[in-house]
N, C-alpha and C positions, 0 to 999 in steps of 0.2 A: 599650536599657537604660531605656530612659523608659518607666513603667508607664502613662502615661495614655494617651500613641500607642499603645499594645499594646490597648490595651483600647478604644479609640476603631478603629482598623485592625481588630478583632475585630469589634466591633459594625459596620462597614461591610461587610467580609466575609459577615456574614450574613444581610444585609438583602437582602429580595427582589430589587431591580432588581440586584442583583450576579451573581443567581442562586445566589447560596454560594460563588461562585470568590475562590477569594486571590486579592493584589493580581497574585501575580507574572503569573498569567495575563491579564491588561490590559498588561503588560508585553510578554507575547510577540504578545499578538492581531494587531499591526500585519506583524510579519514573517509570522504565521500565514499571513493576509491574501494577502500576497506571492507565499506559495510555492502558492496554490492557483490561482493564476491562468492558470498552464501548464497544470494539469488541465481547468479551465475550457475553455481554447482550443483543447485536445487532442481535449476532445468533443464542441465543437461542430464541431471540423474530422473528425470520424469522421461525423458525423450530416451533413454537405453531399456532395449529391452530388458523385461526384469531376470528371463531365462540364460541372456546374456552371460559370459565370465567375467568382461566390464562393470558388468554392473555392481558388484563388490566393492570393488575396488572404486569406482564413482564413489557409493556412500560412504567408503572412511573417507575419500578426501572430502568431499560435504563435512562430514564429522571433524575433520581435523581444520579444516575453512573456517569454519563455526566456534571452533577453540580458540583461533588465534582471533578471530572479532570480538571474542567477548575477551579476554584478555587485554586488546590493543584499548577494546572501550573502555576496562575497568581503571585501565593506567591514563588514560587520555579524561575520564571522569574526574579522578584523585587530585591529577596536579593544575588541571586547568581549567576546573572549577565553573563548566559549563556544563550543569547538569541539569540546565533549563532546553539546552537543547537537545535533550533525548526523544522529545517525544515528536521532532523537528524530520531528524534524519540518523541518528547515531544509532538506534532501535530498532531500525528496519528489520521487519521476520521475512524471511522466503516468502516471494509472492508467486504463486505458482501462474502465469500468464498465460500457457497453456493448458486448456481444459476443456474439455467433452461437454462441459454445460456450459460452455461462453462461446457467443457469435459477436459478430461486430453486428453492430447497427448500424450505426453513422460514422464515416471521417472526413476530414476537411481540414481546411486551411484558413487562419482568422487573422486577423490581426488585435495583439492587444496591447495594454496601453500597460507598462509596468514601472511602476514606481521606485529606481534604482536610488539605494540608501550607501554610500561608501562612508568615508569614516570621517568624515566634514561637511560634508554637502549632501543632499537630495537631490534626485529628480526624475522626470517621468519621461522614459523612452516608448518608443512602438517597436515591435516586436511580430517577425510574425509566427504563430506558433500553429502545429498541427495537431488536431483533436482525435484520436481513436476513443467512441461510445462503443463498449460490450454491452450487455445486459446485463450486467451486475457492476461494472466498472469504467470511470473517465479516466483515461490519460493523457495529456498534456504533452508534448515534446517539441522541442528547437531542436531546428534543422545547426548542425555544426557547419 
């Protein structure tokens, strides 16, 4: 309700080093963070060979990566009572990105139009974001 935090939170919101992002997304980055760390381990344990002596030792740490995600998510579910957003990004399973039956098709560069929500206002920036098409998979990414 205080107009000067709204407008101070506004003006921080859209200053460069933020990149545009509402506060809430600093909010989530740490758990973000979290849940990619099993994808992390997933593919470097895909890229070790399996005959490897690494390679062991890859899968506990996978195994023990994977303990503390669902741990951090079960304690981060309990008290903070966002368990609407599981099925958002808190959930994430290992996506194995590379694979023997995936080619790109298309990539490129678009621009789009994205509707930034912060925690008092809205509104819709441009964006330009990069498209990798696989044949089984779109992904999405901004350049940092």
């Amino acid at each position: 309700t205080n107009p000067a935090f709204k407008e101070v939170l506004s003006r921080i919101e859209s200053h460069e080093d933020c990149r545009n992002l509402p506060m809430i997304s600093f909010l989530i980055l740490p758990m973000q963070r979290v849940t990619r760390l099993p994808l992390l381990m997933d593919t470097i344990c895909q890229k070790t060979p399996k005959d490897s002596a690494k390679y062991e030792n890859c899968k506990q740490a996978l195994k023990e990566v994977s303990k503390v995600h669902r741990t951090l998510f079960s304690i981060f579910k309990k008290f903070s009572g966002f368990e609407g957003l599981q099925g958002d990004f808190l959930a994430l399973q290992p996506f194995p990105l590379v694979s023997s039956s995936r080619w790109l098709v298309k990539r490129g560069e678009l621009t789009a139009y994205v509707e930034d929500t912060g925690l008092f206002s809205k509104r819709t920036s441009k964006q330009q974001v990069y498209f990798f098409l696989f044949n089984d998979v779109l992904i999405v990414t901004k350049k940092k």
